[in-house]
C-alpha positions as CSV (number, residue, x, y, z in Angstrom):
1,X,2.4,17.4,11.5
2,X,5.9,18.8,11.7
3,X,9.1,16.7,12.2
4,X,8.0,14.5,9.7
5,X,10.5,12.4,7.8
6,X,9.4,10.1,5.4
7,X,11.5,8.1,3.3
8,X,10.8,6.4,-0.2
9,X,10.7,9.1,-2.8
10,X,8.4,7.1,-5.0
11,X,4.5,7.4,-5.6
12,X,3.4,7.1,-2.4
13,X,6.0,9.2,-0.7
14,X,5.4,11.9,-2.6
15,X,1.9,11.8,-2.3
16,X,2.6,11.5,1.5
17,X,4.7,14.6,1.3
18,X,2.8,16.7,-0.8
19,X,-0.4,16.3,1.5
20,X,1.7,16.0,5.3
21,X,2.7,20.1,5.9
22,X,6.4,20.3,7.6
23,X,7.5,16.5,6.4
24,X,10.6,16.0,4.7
25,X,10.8,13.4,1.9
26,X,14.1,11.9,1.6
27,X,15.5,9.1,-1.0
28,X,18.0,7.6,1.6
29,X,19.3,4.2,1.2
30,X,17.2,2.5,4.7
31,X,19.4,-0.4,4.4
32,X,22.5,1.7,4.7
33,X,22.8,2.3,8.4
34,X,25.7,4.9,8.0
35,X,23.2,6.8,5.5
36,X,20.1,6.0,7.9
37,X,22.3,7.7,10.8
38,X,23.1,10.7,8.9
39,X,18.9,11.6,7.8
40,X,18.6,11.0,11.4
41,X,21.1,13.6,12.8
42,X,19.7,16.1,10.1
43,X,15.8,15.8,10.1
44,X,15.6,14.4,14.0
45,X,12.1,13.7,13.5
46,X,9.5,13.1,15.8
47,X,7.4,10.9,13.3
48,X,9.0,8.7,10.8
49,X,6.6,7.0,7.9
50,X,8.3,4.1,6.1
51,X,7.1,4.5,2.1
52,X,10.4,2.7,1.0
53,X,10.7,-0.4,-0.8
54,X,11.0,-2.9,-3.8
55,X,7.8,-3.3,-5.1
56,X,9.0,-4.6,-8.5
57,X,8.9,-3.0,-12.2
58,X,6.6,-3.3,-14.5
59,X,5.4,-5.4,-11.5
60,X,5.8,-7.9,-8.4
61,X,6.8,-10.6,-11.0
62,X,10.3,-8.7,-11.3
63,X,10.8,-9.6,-7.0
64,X,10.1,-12.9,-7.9
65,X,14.2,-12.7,-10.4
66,X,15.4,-10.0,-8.2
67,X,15.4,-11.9,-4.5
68,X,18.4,-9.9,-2.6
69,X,17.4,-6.6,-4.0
70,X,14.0,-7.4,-2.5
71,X,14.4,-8.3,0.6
72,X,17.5,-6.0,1.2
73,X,15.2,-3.3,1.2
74,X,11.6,-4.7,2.2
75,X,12.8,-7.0,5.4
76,X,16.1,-5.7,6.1
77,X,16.1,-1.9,5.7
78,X,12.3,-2.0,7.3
79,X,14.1,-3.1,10.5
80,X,16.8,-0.8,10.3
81,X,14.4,2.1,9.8
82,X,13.1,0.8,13.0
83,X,15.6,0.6,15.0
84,X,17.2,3.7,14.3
85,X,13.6,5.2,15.0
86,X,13.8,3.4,18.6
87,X,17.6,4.9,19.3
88,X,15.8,8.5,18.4
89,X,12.3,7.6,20.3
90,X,10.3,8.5,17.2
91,X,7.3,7.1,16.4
92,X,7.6,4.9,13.1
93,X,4.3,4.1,10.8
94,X,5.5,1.7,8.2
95,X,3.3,1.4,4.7
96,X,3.0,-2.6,5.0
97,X,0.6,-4.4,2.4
98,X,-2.2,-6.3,2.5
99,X,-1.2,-8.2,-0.2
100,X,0.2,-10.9,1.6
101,X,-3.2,-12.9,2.1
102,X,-4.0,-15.0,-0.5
103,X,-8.0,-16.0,-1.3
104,X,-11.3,-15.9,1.1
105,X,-10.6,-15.5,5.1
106,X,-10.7,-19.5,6.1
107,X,-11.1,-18.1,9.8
108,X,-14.8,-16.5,8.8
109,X,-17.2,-15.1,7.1
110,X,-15.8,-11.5,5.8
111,X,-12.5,-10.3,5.4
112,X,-9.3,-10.7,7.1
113,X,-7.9,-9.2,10.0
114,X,-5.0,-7.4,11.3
115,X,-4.1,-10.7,13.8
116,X,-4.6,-13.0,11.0
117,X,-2.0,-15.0,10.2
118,X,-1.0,-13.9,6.6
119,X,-0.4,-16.8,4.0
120,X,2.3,-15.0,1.1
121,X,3.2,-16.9,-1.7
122,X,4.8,-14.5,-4.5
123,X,8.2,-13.5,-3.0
124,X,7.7,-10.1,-2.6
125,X,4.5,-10.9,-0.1
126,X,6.7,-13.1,1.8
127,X,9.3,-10.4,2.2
128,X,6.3,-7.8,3.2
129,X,5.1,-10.5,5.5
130,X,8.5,-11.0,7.4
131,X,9.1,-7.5,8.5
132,X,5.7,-7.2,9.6
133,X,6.5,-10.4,12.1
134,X,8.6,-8.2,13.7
135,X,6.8,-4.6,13.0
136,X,4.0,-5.3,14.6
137,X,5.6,-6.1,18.3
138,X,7.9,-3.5,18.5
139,X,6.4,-0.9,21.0
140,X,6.2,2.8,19.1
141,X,5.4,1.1,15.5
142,X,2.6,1.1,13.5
143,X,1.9,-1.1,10.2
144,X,-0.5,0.7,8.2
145,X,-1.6,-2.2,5.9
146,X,-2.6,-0.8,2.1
147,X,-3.7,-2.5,-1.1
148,X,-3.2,-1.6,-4.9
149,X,-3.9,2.2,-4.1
150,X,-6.3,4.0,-6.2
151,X,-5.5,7.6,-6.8
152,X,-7.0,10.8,-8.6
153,X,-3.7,11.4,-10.2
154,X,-2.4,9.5,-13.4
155,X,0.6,7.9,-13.1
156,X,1.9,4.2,-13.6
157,X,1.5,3.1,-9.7
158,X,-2.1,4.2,-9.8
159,X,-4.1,1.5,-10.0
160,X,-6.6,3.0,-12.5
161,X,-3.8,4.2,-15.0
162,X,-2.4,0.5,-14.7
163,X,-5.9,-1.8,-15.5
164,X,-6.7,0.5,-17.7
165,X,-3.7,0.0,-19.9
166,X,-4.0,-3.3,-19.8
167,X,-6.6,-5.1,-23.1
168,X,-7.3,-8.3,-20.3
169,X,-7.7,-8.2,-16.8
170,X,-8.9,-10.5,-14.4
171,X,-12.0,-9.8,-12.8
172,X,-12.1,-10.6,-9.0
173,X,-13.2,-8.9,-6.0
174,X,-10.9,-6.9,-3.6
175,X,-10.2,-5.2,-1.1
176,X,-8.6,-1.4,-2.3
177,X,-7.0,1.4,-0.7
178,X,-8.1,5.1,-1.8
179,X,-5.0,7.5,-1.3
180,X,-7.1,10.3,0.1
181,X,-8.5,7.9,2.3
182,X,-5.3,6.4,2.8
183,X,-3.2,10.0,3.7
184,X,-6.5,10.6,6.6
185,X,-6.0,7.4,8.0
186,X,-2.2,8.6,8.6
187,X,-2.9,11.9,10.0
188,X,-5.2,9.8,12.8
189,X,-2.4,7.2,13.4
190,X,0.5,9.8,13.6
191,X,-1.7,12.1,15.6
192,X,-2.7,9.3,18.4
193,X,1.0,7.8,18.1
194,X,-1.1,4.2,17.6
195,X,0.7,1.0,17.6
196,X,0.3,-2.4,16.1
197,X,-0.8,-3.6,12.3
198,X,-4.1,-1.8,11.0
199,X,-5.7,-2.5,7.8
200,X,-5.7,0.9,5.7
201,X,-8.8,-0.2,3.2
202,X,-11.9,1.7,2.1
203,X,-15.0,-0.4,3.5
204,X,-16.6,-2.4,1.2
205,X,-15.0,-4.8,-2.1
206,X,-14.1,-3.5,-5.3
207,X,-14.0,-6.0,-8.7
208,X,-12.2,-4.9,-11.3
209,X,-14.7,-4.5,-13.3
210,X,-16.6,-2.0,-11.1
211,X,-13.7,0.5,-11.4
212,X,-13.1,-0.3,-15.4
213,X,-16.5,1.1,-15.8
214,X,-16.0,4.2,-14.3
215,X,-13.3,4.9,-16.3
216,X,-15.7,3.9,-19.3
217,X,-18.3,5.8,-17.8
218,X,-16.4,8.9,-17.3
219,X,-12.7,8.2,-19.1
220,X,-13.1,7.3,-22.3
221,X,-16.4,5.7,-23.3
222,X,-14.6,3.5,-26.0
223,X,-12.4,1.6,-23.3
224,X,-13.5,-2.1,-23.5
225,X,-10.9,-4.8,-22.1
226,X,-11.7,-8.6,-22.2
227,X,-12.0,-10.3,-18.5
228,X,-10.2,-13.2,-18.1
229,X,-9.9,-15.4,-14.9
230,X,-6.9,-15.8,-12.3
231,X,-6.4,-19.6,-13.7
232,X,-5.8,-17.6,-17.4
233,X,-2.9,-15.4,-16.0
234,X,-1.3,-18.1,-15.1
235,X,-1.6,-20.8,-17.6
236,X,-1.1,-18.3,-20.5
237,X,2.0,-17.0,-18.7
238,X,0.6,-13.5,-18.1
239,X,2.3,-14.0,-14.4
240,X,4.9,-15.8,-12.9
241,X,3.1,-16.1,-9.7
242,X,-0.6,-16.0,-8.4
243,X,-1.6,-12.8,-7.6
244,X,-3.4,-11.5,-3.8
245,X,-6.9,-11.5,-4.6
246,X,-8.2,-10.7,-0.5
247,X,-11.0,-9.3,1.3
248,X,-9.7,-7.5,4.4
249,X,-11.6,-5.8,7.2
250,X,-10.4,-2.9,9.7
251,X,-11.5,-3.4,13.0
252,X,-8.5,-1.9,14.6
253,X,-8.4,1.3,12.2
254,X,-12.4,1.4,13.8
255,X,-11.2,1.1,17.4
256,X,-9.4,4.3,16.9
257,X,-12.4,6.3,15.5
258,X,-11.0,6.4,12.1
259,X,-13.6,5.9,9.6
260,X,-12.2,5.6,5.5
261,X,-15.2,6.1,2.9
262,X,-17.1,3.3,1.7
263,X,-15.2,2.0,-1.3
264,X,-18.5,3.0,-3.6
265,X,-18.0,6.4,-2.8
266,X,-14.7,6.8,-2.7
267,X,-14.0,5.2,-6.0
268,X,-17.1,7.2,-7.9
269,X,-15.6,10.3,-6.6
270,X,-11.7,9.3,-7.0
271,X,-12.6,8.4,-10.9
272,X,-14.5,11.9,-11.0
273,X,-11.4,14.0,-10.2
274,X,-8.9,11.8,-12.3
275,X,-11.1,12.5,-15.5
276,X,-10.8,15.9,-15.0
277,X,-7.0,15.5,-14.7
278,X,-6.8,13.5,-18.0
279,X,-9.0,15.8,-19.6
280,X,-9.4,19.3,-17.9
């Protein structure tokens, strides 16, 4: 997988990186066009995988204060990193999120799908939501759809590290993405140069609950937070906005042979390998 570029040198990009031989992880500025031309000329890469963006620190709620920063990079430097990946004919993959459906699938039983129309509410789902509008009809792009990624490494972006810092958490059922799942999924998109949105989730729903005692179970046996509804972040001002809280299916990831571990699995053996890097 050489000529690789990949820009966002955050969590995910290095992760990307570190597991993607021959890519080149850069921190450019994607809504800079002038800096966007320059990694261009220098890298001309053949595959270009989008892992930049505002996500929001400690969390989404800071998007909700911080509108122009947000968008500048999720909705506006999204499309520039796809245009100037049309003027070079490289083949773009763009980390979207599948955070930006909200509750059960009213269309049917099951999760949600990749044509679904989306319904965002926090600000930062909407501006997700609005580059994938336009994403996911531009020929040579694929939206590679991923939700609160769950990783064997500590670190603050990892969803384990995060809910299990936290004394309350809500306890709801999800849809998840497992970062070793997620980098295989890549390799088979880049590899067939696919097109179109696909939902990067492990098979299978997660509560919040199930991956809390895991970390009891193989973490730290003394770990015991108190479960509180959705309705309870709110009203005690815990959040400014409602959270995603979505089941999602992958019928399109199917279609291309690509198969992600069931989320049991994956999560058992994910919480496996980040004890031993908390306590080797």
């Amino acid at each position: 997988m050489g000529d690789v570029v990949i820009f966002g040198a955050g969590f995910l990009g290095h992760r990307l990186a570190g597991a993607l031989p021959g890519s080149s992880l850069l921190s450019t500025d994607i809504a800079d066009p002038a800096a966007l031309s320059r990694a261009m000329a220098e890298h001309a890469p053949r595959t270009i995988i989008n892992a930049a963006g505002k996500t929001g620190r400690p969390n989404v709620d800071w998007c909700e204060t911080h509108q122009p920063e947000t968008y500048r990079s999720n909705v506006i430097g999204a499309l520039r990193v796809a245009e100037a990946a049309a003027v070079a004919g490289a083949h773009l993959v763009h980390i979207g999120s599948g955070c930006i459906f909200y509750g059960p699938c009213p269309y049917r039983p099951g999760g949600w799908r990749e044509d679904d129309p989306a319904n965002p509410t926090a600000f930062y789902s909407r501006t997700k939501y609005a580059a994938d509008l336009v994403l996911s009809r531009l020929p040579g792009v694929a939206v590679a759809r991923i939700r609160m990624p769950i990783d064997d490494r500590p670190g603050p972006r990892n969803l384990i590290t995060k809910l299990s810092s936290y004394r309350e958490v809500i306890d709801v059922e999800n849809s998840v993405t497992v970062v070793e799942d997620l980098i295989f999924a890549l390799r088979g998109i880049v590899d067939r140069r696919a097109e179109g949105v696909f939902h990067v989730t492990n098979p299978g729903v997660m509560r919040h609950r199930d991956l809390l005692g895991l970390y009891r179970d193989y973490v730290d046996p003394s770990h015991s937070p108190r479960f509180i509804s959705e309705e309870d972040l709110l009203a005690r001002g815990l959040a400014k906005k409602a959270r995603s809280n979505a089941v999602l299916e992958s019928p399109r990831l199917a279609e291309l042979g690509i198969r992600l571990r069931p989320i049991e699995q994956a999560l058992r053996e994910t919480m496996l390998a980040y004890a031993k890097a908390v306590r080797p």
